[in-house]
C-alpha distance (Angstrom), angle and dihedral (degrees) to the residues before:
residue distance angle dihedral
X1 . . .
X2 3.74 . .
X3 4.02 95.7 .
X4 4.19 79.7 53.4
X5 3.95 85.9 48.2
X6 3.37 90.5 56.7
X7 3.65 103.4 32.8
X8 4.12 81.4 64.4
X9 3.60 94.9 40.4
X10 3.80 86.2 59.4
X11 3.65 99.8 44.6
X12 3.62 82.8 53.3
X13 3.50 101.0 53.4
X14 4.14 90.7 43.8
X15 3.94 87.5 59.1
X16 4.33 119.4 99.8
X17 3.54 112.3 -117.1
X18 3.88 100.0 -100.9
X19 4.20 83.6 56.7
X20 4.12 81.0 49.4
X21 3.71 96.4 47.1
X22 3.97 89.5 50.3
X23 3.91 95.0 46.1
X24 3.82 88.3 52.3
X25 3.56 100.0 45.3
X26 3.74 90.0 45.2
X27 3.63 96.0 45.3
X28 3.46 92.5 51.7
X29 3.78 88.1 47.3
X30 3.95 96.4 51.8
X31 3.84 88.4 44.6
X32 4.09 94.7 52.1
X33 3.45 94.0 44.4
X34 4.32 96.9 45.3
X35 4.10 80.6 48.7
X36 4.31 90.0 53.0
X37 3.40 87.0 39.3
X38 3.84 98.2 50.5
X39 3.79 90.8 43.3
X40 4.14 93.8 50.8
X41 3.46 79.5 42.5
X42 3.73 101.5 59.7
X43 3.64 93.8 35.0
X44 3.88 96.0 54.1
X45 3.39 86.8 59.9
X46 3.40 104.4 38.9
X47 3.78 86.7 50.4
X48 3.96 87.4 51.3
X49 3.73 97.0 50.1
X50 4.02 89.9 52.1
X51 3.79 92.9 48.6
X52 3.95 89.4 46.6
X53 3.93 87.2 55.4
X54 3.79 100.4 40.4
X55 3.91 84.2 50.4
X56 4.18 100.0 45.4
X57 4.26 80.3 45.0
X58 3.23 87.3 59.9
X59 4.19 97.7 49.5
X60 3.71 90.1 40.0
X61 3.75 86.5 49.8
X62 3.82 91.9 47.9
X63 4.05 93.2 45.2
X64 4.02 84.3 53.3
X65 3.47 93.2 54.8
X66 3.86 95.4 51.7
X67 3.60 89.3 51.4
X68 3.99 110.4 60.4
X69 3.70 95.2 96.9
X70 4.28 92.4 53.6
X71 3.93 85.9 48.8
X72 4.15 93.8 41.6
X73 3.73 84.5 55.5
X74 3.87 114.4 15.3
X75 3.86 101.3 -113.0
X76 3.71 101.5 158.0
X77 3.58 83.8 178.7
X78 3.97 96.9 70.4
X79 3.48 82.3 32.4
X80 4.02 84.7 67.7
X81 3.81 94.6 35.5
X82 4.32 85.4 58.0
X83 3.76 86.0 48.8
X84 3.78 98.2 45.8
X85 3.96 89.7 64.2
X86 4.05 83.6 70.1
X87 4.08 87.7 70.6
X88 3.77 85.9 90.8
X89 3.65 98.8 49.8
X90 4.48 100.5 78.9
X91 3.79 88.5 -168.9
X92 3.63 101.0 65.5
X93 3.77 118.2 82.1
X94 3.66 106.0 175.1
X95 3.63 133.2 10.8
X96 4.33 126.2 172.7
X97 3.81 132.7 -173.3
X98 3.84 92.3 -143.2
X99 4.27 114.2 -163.3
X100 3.87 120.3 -133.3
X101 3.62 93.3 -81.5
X102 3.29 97.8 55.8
X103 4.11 95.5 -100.8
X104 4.00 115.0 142.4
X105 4.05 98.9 -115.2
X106 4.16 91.2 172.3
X107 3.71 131.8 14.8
X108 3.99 147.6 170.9
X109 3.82 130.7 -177.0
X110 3.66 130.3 -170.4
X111 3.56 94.2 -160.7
X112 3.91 117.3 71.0
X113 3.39 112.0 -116.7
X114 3.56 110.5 9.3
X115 3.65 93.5 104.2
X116 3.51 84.7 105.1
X117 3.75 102.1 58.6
X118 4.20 110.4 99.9
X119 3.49 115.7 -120.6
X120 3.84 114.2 -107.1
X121 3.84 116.7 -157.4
X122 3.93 135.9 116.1
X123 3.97 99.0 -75.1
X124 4.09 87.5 178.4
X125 4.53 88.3 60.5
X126 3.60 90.4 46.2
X127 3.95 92.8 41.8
X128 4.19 79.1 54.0
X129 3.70 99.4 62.3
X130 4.09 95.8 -100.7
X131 3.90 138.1 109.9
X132 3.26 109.7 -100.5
X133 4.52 108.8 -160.1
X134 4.02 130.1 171.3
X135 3.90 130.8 -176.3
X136 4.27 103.6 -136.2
X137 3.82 100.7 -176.2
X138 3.67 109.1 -70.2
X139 4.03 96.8 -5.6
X140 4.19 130.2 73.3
X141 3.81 115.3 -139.9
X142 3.74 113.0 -157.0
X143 3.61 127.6 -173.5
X144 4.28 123.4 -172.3
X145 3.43 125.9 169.7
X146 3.93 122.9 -130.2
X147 3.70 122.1 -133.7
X148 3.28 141.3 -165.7
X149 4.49 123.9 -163.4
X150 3.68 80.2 -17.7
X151 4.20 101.5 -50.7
X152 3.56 121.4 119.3
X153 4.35 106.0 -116.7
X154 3.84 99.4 177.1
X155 3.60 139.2 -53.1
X156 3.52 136.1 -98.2
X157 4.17 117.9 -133.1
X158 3.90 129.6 -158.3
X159 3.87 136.9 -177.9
X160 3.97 109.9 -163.1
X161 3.61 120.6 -166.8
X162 3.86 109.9 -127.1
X163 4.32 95.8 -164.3
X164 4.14 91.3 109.8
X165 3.77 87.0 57.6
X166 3.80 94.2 43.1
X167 4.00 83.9 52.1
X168 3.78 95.6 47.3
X169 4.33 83.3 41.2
X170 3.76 92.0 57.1
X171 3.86 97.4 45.2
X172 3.64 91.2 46.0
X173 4.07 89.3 61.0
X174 3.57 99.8 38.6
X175 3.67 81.3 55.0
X176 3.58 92.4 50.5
X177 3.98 97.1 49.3
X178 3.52 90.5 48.0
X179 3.97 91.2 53.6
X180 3.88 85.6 42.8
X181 3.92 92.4 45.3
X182 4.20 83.8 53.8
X183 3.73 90.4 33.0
X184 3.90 84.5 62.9
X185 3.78 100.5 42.4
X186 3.71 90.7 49.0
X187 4.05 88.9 49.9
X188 4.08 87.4 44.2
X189 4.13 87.2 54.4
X190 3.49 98.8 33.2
X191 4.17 88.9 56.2
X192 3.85 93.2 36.4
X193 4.11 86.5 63.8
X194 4.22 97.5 34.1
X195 4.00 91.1 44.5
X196 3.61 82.7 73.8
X197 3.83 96.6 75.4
X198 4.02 92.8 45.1
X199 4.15 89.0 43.5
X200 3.87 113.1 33.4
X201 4.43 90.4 66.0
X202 3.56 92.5 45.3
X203 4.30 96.0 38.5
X204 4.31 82.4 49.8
X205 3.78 84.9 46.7
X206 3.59 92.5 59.3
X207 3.69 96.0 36.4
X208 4.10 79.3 60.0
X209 3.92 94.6 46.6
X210 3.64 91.3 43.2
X211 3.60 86.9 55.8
X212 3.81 102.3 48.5
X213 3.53 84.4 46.0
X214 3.77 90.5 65.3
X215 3.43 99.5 33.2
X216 3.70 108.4 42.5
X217 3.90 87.8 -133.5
X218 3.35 100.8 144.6
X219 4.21 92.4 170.1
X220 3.67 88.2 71.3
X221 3.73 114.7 116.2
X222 4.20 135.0 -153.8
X223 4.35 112.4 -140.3
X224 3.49 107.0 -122.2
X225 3.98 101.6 -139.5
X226 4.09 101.7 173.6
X227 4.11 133.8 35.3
X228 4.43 82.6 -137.4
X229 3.72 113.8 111.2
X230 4.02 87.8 -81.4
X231 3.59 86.3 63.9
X232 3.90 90.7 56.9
X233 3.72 91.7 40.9
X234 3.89 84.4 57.3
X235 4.05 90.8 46.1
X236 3.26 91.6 54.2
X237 3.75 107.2 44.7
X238 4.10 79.8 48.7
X239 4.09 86.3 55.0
X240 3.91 94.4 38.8
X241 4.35 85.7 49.7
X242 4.03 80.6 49.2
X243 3.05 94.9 49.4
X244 4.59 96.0 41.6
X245 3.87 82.1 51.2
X246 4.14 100.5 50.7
X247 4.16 83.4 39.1
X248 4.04 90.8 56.4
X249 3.47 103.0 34.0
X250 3.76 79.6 57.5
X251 3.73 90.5 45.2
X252 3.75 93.7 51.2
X253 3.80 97.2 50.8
X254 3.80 93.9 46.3
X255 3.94 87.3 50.5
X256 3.73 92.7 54.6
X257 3.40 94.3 43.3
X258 3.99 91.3 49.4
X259 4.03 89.0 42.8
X260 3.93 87.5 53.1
X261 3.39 91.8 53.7
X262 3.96 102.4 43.4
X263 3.65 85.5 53.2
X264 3.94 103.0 41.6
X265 4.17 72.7 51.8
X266 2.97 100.9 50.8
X267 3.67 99.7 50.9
X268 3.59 89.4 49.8
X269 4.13 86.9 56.4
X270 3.69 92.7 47.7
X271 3.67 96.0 50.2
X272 3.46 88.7 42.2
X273 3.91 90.0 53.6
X274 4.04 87.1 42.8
X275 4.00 87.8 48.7
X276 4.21 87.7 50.9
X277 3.89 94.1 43.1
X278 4.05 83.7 51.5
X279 3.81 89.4 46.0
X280 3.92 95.6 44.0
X281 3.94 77.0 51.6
X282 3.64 100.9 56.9
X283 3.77 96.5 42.5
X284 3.65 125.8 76.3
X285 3.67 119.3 -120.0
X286 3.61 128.9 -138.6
X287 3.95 115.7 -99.2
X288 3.64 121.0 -162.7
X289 3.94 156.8 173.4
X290 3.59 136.1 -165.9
X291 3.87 129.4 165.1
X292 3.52 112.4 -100.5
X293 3.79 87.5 -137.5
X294 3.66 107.3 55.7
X295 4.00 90.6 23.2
X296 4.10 89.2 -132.8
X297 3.46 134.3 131.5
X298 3.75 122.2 -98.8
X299 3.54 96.8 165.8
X300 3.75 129.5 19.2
X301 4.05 125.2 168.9
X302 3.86 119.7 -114.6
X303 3.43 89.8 -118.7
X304 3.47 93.9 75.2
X305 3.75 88.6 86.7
X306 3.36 87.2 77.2
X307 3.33 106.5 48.9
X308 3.83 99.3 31.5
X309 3.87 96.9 34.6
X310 3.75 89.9 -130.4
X311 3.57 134.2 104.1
X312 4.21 111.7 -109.0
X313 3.68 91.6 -129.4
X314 3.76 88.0 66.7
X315 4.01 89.0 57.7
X316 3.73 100.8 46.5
X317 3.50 114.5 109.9
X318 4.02 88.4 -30.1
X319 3.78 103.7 75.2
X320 3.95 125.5 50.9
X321 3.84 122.9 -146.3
X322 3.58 96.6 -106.1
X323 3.72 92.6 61.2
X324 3.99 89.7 71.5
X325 3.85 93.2 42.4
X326 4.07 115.7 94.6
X327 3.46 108.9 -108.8
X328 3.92 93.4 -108.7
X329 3.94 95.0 55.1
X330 3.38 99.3 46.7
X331 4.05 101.1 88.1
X332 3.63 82.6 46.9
X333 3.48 99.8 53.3
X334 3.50 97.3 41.8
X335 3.84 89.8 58.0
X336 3.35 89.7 55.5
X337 3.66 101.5 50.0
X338 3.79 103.7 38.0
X339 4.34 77.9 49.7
X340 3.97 79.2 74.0
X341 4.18 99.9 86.9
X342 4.40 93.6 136.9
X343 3.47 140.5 73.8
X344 3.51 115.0 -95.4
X345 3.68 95.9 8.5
X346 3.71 119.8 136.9
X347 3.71 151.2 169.2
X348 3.91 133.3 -167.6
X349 4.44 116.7 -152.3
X350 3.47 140.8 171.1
X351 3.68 122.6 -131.9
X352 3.70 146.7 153.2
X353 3.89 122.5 -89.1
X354 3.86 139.4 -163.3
X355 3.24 101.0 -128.2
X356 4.27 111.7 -178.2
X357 3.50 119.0 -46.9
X358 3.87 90.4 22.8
X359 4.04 79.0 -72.0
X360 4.34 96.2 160.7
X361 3.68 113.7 -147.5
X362 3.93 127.3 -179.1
X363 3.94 103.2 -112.3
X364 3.77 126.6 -178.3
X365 3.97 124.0 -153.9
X366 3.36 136.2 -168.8
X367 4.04 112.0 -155.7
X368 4.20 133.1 -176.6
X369 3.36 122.8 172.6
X370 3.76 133.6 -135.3
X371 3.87 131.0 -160.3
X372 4.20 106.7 -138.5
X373 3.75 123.7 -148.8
X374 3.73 92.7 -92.0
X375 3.60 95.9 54.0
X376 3.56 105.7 -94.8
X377 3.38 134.0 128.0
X378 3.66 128.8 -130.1
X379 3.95 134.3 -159.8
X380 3.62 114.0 -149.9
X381 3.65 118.9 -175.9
X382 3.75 149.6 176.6
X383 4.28 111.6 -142.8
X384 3.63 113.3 -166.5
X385 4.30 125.7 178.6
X386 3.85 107.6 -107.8
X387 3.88 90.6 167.7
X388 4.22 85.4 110.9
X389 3.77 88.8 47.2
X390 3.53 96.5 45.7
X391 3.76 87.4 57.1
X392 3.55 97.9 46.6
X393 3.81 87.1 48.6
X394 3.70 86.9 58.8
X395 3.86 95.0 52.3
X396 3.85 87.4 44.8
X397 3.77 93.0 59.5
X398 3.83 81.5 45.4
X399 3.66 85.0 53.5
X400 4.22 98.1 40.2
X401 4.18 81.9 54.8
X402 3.33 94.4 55.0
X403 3.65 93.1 47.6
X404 3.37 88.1 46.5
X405 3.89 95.6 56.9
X406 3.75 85.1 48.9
X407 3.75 93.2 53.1
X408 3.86 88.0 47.4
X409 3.60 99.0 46.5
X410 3.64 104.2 87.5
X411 3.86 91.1 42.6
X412 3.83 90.3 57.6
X413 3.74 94.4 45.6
X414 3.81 82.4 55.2
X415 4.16 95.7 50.3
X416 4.08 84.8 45.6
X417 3.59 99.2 46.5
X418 4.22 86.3 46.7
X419 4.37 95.6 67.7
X420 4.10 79.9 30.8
X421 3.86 92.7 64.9
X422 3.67 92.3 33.3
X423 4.93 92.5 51.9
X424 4.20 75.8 45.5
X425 4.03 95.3 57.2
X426 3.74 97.4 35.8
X427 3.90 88.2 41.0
X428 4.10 94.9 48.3
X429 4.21 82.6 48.0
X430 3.74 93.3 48.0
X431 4.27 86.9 55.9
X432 3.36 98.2 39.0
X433 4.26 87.8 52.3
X434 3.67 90.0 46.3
X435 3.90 97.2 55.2
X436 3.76 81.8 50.6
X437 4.04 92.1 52.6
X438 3.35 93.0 41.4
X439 3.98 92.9 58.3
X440 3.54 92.6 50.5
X441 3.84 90.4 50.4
X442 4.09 90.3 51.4
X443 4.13 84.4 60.9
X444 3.24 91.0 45.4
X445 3.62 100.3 53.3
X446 3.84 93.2 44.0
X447 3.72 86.1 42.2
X448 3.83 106.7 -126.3
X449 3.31 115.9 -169.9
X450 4.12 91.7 -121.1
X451 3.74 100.0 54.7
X452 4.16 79.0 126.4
X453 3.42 95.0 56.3
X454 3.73 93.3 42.5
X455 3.76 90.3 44.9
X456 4.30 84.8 53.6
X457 4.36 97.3 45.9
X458 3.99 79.1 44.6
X459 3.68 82.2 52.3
X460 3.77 86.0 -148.5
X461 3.52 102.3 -170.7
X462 3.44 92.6 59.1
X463 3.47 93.9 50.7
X464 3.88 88.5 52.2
X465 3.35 92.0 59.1
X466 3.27 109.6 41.9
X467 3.62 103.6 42.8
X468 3.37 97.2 73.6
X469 3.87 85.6 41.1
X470 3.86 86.7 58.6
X471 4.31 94.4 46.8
X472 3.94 86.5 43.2
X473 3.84 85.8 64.1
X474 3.85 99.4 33.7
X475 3.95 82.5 59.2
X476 3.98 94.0 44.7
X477 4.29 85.6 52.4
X478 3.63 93.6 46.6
X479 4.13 89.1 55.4
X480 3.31 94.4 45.0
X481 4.07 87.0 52.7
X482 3.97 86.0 51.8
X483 3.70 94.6 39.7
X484 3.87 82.1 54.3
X485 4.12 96.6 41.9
X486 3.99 86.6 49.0
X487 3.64 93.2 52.2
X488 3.62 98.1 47.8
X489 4.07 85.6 44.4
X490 3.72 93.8 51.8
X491 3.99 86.0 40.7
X492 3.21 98.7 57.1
X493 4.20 104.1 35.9
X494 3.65 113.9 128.3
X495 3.43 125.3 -101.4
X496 3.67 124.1 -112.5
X497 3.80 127.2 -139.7
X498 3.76 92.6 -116.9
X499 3.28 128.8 61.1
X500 4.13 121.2 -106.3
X501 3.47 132.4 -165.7
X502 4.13 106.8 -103.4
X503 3.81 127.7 -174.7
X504 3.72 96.3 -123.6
X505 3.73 89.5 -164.1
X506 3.75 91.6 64.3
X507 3.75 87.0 37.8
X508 4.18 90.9 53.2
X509 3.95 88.8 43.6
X510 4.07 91.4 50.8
X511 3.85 94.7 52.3
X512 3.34 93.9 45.4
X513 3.69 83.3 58.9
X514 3.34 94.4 51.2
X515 3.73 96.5 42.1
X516 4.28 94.7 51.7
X517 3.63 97.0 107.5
X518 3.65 90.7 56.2
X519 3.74 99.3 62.6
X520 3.99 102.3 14.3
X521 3.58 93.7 99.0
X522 4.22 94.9 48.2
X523 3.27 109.9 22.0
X524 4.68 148.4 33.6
X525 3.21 117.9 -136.9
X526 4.19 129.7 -137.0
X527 3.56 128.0 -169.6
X528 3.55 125.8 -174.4
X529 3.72 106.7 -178.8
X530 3.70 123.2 -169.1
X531 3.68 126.5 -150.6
X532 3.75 106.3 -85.3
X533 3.63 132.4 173.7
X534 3.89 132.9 -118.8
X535 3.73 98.0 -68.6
X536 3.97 115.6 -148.2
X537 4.20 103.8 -127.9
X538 3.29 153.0 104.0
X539 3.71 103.3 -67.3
X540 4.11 94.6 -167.7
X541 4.01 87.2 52.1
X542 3.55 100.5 52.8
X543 4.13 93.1 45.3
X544 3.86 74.7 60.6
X545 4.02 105.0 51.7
X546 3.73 91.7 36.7
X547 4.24 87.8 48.8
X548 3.88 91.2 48.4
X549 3.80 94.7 47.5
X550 4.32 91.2 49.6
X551 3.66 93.1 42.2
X552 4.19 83.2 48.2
X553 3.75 90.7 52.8
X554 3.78 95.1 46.2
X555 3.46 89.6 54.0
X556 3.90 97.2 46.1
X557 3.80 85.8 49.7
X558 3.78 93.7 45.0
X559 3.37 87.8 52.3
X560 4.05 94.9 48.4
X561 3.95 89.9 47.5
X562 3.98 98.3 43.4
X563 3.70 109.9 141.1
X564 3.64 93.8 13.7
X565 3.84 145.1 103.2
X566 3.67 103.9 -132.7
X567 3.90 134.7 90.3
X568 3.70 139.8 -136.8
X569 3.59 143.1 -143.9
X570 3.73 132.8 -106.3
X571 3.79 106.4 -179.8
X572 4.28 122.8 -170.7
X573 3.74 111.7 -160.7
X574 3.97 126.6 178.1
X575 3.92 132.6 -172.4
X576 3.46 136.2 157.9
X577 4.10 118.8 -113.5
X578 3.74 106.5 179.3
X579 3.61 126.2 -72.4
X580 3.71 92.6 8.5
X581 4.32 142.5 31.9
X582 3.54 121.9 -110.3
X583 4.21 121.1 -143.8
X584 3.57 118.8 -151.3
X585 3.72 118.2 -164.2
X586 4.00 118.5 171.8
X587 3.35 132.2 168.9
X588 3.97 132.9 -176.4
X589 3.77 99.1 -121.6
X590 4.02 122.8 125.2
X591 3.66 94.4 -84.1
X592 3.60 131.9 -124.3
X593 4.04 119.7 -53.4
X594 4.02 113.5 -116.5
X595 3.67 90.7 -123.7
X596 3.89 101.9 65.2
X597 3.82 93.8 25.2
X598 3.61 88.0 109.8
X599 4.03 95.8 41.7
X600 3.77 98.8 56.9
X601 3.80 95.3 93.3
X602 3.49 94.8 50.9
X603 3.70 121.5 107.7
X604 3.51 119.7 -89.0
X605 3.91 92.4 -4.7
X606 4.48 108.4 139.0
X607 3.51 134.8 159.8
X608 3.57 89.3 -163.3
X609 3.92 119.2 105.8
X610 3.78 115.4 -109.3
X611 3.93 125.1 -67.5
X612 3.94 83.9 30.5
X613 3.22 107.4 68.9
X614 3.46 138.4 36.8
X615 3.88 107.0 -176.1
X616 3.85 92.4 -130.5
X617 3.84 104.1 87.8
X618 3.65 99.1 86.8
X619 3.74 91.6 34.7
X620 3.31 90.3 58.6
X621 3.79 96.3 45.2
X622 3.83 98.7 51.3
X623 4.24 85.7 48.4
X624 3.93 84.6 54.4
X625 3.55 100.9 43.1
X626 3.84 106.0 36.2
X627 4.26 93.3 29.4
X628 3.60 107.6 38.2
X629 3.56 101.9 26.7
X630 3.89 102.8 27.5
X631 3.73 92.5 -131.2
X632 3.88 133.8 113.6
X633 3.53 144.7 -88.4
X634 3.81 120.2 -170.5
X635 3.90 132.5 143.9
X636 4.26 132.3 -155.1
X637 3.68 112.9 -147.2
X638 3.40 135.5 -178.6
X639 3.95 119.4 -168.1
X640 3.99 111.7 -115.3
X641 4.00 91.4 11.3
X642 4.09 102.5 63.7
X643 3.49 137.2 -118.8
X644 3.79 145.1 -77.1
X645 4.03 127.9 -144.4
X646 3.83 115.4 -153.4
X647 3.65 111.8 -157.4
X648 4.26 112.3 -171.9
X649 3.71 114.1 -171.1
X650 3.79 123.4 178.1
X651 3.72 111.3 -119.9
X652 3.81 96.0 -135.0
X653 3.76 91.4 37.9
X654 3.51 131.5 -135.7
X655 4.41 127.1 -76.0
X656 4.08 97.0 -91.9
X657 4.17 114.6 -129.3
X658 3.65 114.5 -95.0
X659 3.84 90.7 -131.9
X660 4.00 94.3 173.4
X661 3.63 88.4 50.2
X662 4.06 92.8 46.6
X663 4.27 91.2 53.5
C-alpha cells in the first residue's frame, strides 16, 4: 500500500501544472459528489426503513384490533379467519395471534413449512404495553401487544419481507454512481478547460524564468495580465529581475574596478621584484667561512661592512656566528647548520641579524659544508640583505589577498543570493497566506454565515501549518546570510603589526566559509577540530595559507574529477602536540608528481594553466608560516591518492620583525 502511495505521489509530482490543476479540481469533484451521494444514500434508506415500520405498525396494529374477541374467548378459529385477510398482502411471511402466556392461539405462514419455527421477539416489551420491531436480514419482525380497558390480552406477531426495498435500495445507488461517474467526468472537463486561466500566466512565467535562466538577460520582463495573486507573483518576479539587474550591474563595475587594480598592482609588484632582482644583481653579497667547530669566522668578505656596519677584521677569528643571529633564530639556525656533517651537503635560510647598533636586518644565507684534510668541517656561505624583499613579500601577500577577495567575490554573491532567494519565496508565501487569513477573519468578525466555507477555499489548515513552516526557513536563510557576512568580515579583517591570540578553529571554520564556492561543485568537506588553545599569530595571514591550500585542493580534485559525476574529499583536521598546533589539510586529488615535489614552494612555480595560477600561493604560505611565525609547512603525497598540508604553529608565537625599524 505504501509503495502504491508513493508510486501516485510521484506520478503526481511528475505532472505540469495544468495536469495538476485538473487532478485537483477533479479529485475534489469525485470526492464531494461520493460524500452527497453516500449521505442521500444513507438517508433514502434510512427514510425507507422508518416508513416500512410505521406502515407494518400500523397492519399489525389493525390485525390486533380485529382479534380481541378470539383472545377474550380462545377461538382459534376467528383467530385464523383475522389472519387469512393477510393472503393479499405478498410481503408478509408470517403473522401469529399469540395468548398472554405466550402460546400461539392463531397463525398463517407464507412459507411452507416454517410453521414450526418458534417465534423469537422480546416477550417482556410486549408484556409492557410497547411495540416491540427488529430488522433480521431482509425481513422486519414486529411485535404489539393487544389490549383490552387498558389490560394486555395477547399480542399480535409479524415477519415482513424487506426484498421490494432492497430492489428500490439497489436502483437508487446504481443511479447514484452513475450520476457520480458523470458528475466526475463533467468536473474532469469542466477543470481541463477553466485550468487554463489559473495555468497559462504562471506556465508563460516559467517559460520567461526558464529563459533568463539561460540567457542571463536579466532586462527581460513578464506582462502582468490580472490584479489576482498571479498578478503579484508577476510584480514581483518583475521587481526581484529589477532588483538581479541593479545588484549585477553593480557587481560588474566593482569587479572591473577591483580587476584594474589587482593588475595595475600587480605590475607594480613585479617590477618592483624585477627592480630588486636587478639590485640584488648589482650589489655584492657577503661571502663567508667559519669552522663548524668553534662557530668563528675565518674568512668574511669586505663587503660585510656594508651590510653589517662593522669592519671584517673585527669578525675574524673574534666573533662566532651566533653573535650576529637575533636571539630567536639562533636555536634554529644552529640546527640547521651543525645538520651539515657531509661533503657537498648544503642548506640555504633566512633569519634575523644584529646588524650595528643592535640595528636587525632580514638576511638570507646560503651554506655547504666541506670536510678538510684534517677532519674538520667547514661552513662556507654566501649572506645577502633580503630586508627589501621581505617587505615586498609582505605587500605581495597584501596583494595575493586582494586578489583573492576578487577571485571570491562572485562565488560569495552566489552563496548570499542562495538564503536571499529562498527569505524572498517563504516571505512572498507568508503575505500571500496572510491576505487569505485576514479575509476569513473579516467574516468572522461580521459574522457571515460562511466563515466555514471561507475558512475551507482559504484552506486554513494548510495555511496554519505552513506559515510557520515558511518563517522557520526565512529565519534559517537569513543566518546563513549572516553566517556568510561574518565570515567574509572576519576573513577579510586587517592584520595588526603585533601578534594576537586567534582561535584558529573559528579562523579554519570562517575560511572555509568563505572559500565554499571554490570546492562546492568538486569536492565535501570534513573537519575534525581538536581543542586548541588561543594561538599567538597573525590572524589575517593564516585565513590566507589555509585559503590557498583549500582553493589548491579543489583545484587538484577538480582537475582529477573533470568530465565526471563523482566528488572528492577535502578534510581539515587540528590537534594539539606540545608546545605548538598542528593543521591538517587533505584533499583527494592525484597528488603531487615526484619530479616537482621539491619545486612547489618556489616562487612563481604552477602547474596550473595561465589566468589560474599564479605560482605565489605556496611561496607565500611557507614565508608566512616558517618566517613570520617560526612554524612549519610540510605536505605527504602520494601520486593517484592526493595530498596532505601540515601546518605547525607555535602556540605562544614567535617575536614578529620590526620591519620599520630594519629600513
Amino acid at each position: 500500500m505504501r509503495l502504491r502511495l508513493q508510486a501516485a505521489k510521484h506520478w503526481f509530482v511528475g505532472l505540469a501544472l495544468a495536469g495538476k490543476l485538473t487532478v485537483l479540481s477533479t479529485v475534489t469533484s469525485a470526492v464531494s459528489m461520493t460524500v452527497l451521494c453516500v449521505i442521500l444514500g444513507w438517508h433514502d434508506a434510512s427514510t425507507l426503513r422508518g416508513h416500512v415500520v410505521d406502515d407494518t405498525e400500523v397492519l399489525v396494529s389493525m390485525i390486533g384490533a380485529t382479534s380481541t374477541a378470539a383472545l377474550t374467548f380462545g377461538d382459534t378459529a376467528a383467530g385464523d379467519d383475522t389472519l387469512r385477510a393477510l393472503r393479499g398482502h405478498q410481503q408478509v411471511l408470517m403473522a401469529a395471534i399469540l395468548l398472554p402466556n405466550g402460546d400461539v392461539l392463531s397463525r398463517y405462514d407464507r412459507r411452507p413449512g416454517a410453521r414450526s419455527a418458534p417465534l423469537q421477539f422480546d416477550r417482556d416489551v410486549v408484556r409492557g404495553g410497547r411495540i416491540w420491531h427488529a430488522f433480521r436480514g431482509t425481513t422486519l419482525a414486529i411485535a404489539t401487544p393487544v389490549t383490552l380497558k387498558g389490560e394486555v390480552i395477547g399480542a399480535t406477531y409479524l415477519e415482513l419481507s424487506l426484498s421490494h426495498l432492497r430492489a428500490r435500495t439497489v436502483t437508487l445507488w446504481r443511479t447514484l454512481v452513475v450520476t457520480l461517474i458523470a458528475s466526475v467526468i463533467l468536473a474532469a472537463i469542466i477543470a481541463w478547460r477553466f485550468q487554463r486561466v489559473v495555468s497559462g500566466p504562471l506556465l508563460r512565467l516559467t517559460q520567461i524564468t526558464r529563459t533568463v535562466t539561460q540567457s542571463r538577460d536579466y532586462s527581460i520582463r513578464a506582462v502582468n495580465e490580472g490584479d489576482d495573486e498571479v498578478g503579484e507573483l508577476v510584480n514581483g518576479f518583475n521587481e526581484m529581475l529589477d532588483h538581479i539587474q541593479r545588484r549585477d550591474d553593480i557587481l560588474e563595475n566593482h569587479r572591473l574596478i577591483l580587476e584594474r587594480t589587482v593588475q595595475a598592482r600587480t605590475a607594480e609588484l613585479q617590477a618592483s621584484m624585477e627592480r630588486f632582482k636587478m639590485l640584488v644583481e648589482s650589489t655584492h653579497a657577503v661571502p663567508w667561512e667559519i669552522d663548524l667547530n668553534s662557530s668563528t669566522f675565518s674568512y668574511v668578505s669586505p663587503q660585510v661592512t656594508r651590510l653589517f656596519g662593522c669592519e671584517a677584521e673585527a669578525l675574524r677569528g673574534r666573533a662566532t656566528l651566533w653573535d650576529l643571529v637575533h636571539p630567536d633564530d639562533r636555536e634554529r639556525v644552529k640546527r640547521l647548520l651543525l645538520g651539515l656533517t657531509g661533503d657537498g651537503a648544503n642548506v640555504d635560510f633566512d633569519c634575523r641579524a644584529i646588524a650595528a647598533n643592535q640595528h636587525l636586518i632580514d638576511v638570507r644565507s646560503v651554506v655547504s659544508a666541506q670536510t678538510q684534510a684534517d677532519g674538520s668541517v667547514v661552513l662556507r656561505g654566501i649572506t645577502i640583505d633580503v630586508t627589501k624583499q621581505k617587505k615586498l613579500e609582505l605587500e605581495l601577500r597584501q596583494a595575493q589577498k586582494l586578489e583573492s577577495v576578487g577571485r571570491l567575490a562572485s562565488g560569495v554573491a552566489h552563496e548570499i543570493n542562495t538564503p536571499i532567494q529562498f527569505v524572498s519565496d517563504s516571505v512572498h508565501f507568508v503575505r500571500d497566506a496572510m491576505s487569505d487569513i485576514a479575509l476569513v477573519l473579516q467574516q468572522y468578525r461580521a459574522g457571515a454565515p460562511d466563515v466555514a466555507q471561507a475558512a475551507e477555499d482559504a484552506d486554513l489548515p494548510y495555511l496554519l501549518e505552513n506559515v510557520p513552516k515558511a518563517l522557520d526557513r526565512s529565519l534559517e536563510g537569513l543566518d546563513r546570510v549572516a553566517v556568510i557576512v561574518r565570515s567574509m568580515k572576519e576573513f577579510a579583517h586587517p592584520d595588526q603589526k603585533e601578534m594576537i591570540a586567534v582561535d584558529l578553529n573559528q579562523a579554519i571554520n570562517s575560511t572555509l566559509v568563505i572559500a565554499r564556492n571554490e570546492y562546492k561543485y568538486v569536492a565535501d568537506v570534513e573537519t575534525e577540530l581538536g581543542e586548541l588553545p588561543l594561538v599567538i599569530c597573525h590572524g589575517g595571514d593564516v585565513n590566507q595559507v589555509i585559503l590557498n591550500i583549500v582553493v589548491n585542493a579543489a583545484h587538484a580534485i577538480g582537475d582529477v574529477l573533470h568530465g565526471t559525476d563523482g566528488r572528492g574529499r577535502i578534510k581539515v583536521q587540528t590537534r594539539r602536540d606540545g608546545a605548538s598546533v598542528e593543521i591538517r589539510i587533505s584533499d583527494t586529488g592525484g597528488g603531487i608528481p615526484e619530479a616537482i615535489r621539491s619545486r612547489i614552494f618556489e616562487p612563481f612555480f604552477t602547474t596550473k594553466e595561465v589566468g589560474r595560477g599564479t605560482g605565489q600561493g605556496l611561496a607565500i604560505a611557507r614565508a608566512v608560516i616558517l618566517e613570520r611565525h617560526g612554524g612549519d609547512l610540510t605536505f605527504e603525497t602520494e601520486a593517484g591518492r592526493g595530498t596532505t598540508f601540515i601546518i605547525r604553529l607555535p602556540i605562544d608565537g614567535k617575536t614578529p620583525i620590526d620591519l620599520g625599524a630594519a629600513a
